[in-house]
C-alpha positions in Angstrom: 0.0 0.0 0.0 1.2 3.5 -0.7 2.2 5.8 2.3 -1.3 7.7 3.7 -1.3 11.6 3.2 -3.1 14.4 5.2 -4.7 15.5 1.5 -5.0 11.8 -0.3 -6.6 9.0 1.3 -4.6 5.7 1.0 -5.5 3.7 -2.5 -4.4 0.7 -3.5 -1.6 -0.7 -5.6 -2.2 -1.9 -9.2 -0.5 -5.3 -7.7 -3.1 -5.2 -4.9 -5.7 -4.3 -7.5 -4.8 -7.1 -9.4 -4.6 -10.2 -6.6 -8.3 -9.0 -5.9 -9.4 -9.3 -9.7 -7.6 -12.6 -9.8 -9.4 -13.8 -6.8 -12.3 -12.7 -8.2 -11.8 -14.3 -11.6 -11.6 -17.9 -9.3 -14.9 -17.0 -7.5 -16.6 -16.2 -11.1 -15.3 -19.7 -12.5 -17.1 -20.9 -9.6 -20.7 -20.0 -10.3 -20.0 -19.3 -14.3 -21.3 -22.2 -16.0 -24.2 -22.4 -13.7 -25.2 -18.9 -14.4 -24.7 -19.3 -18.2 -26.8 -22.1 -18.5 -29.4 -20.3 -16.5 -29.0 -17.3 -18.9 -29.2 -19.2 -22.2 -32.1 -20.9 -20.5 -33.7 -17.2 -19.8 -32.9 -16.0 -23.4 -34.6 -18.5 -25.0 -37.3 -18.5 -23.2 -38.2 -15.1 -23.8 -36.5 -15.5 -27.8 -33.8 -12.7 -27.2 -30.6 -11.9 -28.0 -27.6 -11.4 -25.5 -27.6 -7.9 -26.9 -31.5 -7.7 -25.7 -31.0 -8.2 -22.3 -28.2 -5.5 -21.7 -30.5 -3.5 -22.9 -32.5 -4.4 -20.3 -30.3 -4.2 -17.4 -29.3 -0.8 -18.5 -32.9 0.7 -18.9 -33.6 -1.0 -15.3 -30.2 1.0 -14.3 -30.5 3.8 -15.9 -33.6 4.9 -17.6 -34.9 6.8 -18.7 -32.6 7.1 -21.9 -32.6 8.2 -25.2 -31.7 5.5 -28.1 -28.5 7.4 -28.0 -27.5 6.9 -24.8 -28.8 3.2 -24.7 -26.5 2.6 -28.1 -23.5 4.3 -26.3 -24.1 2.0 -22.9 -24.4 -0.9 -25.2 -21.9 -0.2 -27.8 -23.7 -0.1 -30.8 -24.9 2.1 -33.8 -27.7 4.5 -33.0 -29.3 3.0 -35.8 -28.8 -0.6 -34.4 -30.3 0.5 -31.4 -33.2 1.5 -33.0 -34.3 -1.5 -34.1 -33.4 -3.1 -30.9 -35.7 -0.8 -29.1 -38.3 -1.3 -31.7 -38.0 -4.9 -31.0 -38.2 -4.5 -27.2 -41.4 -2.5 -27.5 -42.7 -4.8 -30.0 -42.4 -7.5 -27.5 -43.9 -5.3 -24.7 -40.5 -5.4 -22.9 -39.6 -1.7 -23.1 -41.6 1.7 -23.8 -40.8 4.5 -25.5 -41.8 7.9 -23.8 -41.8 11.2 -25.0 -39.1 13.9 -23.4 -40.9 16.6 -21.8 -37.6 18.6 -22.2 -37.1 17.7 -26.2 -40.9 16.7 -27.8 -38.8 15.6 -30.6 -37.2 13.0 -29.0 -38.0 9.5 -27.3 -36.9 8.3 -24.0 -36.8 4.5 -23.3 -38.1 2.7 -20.5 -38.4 -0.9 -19.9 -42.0 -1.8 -19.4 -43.4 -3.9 -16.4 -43.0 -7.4 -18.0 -39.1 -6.3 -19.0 -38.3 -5.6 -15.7 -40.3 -9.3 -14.8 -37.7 -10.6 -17.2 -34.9 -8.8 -15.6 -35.9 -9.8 -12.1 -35.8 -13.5 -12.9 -32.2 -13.3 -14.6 -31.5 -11.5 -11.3 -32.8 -14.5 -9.1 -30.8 -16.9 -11.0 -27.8 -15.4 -10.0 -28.8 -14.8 -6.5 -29.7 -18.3 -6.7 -25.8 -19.6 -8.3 -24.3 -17.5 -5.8 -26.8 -19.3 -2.9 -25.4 -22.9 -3.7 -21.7 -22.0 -4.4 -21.8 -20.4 -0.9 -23.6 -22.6 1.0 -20.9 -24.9 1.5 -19.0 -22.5 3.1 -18.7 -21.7 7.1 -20.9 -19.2 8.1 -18.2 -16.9 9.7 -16.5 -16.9 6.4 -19.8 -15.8 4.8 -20.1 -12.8 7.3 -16.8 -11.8 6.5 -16.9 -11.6 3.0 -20.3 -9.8 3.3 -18.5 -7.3 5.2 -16.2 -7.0 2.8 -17.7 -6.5 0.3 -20.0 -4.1 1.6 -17.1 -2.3 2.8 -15.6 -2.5 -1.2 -19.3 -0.9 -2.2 -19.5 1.7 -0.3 -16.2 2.7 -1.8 -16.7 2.3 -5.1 -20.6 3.3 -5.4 -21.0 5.3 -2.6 -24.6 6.6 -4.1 -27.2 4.3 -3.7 -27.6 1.3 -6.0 -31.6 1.8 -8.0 -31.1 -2.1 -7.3 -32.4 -4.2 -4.8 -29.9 -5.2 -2.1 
């Protein structure tokens, strides 16, 4: 760790960075293939596209947005997102709005039954993450919640629009 300062609150090395991200690479192999079924399973279901579904995590996170902020959280064309959003609200998975600010323009939402869709990708995690961990000691679990709660709160301090 670098030396504390009055002005600059101690931050950690790229090496200590890194040992964290590598740990956390070996906790993600854990759960992975469980999760990804789970996901492939969800996609299906609902007949979308990988691409779909970040879409829908980021209206959930972020929305209201315009089709040009969706394509630039989602990395693709403004026209690509377009149709994707076309396709959403075809589906009744998102809803386009107009913006009081700009009548010319649309903001996207995702509609009830997206954020049903969302929710249920969400519980799958929850629930990978439930039987990887439930082998371990419950002390150990408590730990790691607190440290991770303690990483949180230093790296999104604001409150999360997500349910704990």
């Amino acid at each position: 760790m670098m030396d504390p300062s009055p002005d600059r609150p101690e931050t950690a090395t790229r090496d200590d960075a890194a040992q964290l991200g590598r740990e956390m690479k070996r906790l993600h192999r854990l759960i992975s293939s469980h999760v990804l079924v789970n996901m492939q399973d969800e996609l299906q279901d609902h007949d979308l596209t990988f691409t779909q579904m970040t879409a829908l995590h980021q209206l959930r996170a972020q929305a209201p947005l315009t089709v040009t902020a969706l394509a630039e959280r989602i990395s693709l064309s403004v026209a690509a997102a377009s149709h994707l959003v076309e396709r959403l609200v075809r589906r009744g998975l998102a809803e386009r709005r107009e913006n009081p600010e700009n009548r010319r323009e649309k903001l996207v939402v995702p509609s009830v039954q997206g954020l049903k869709v969302v929710a249920r990708m969400d519980d799958q995690f929850i629930g990978a993450y439930v039987a990887a961990f439930s082998r371990a000691r419950p002390g150990t679990i408590h730990a790691a919640t607190a440290s991770i709660r303690a990483l949180l709160a230093e790296l999104a301090p604001a409150p999360s629009q997500e349910n704990p």
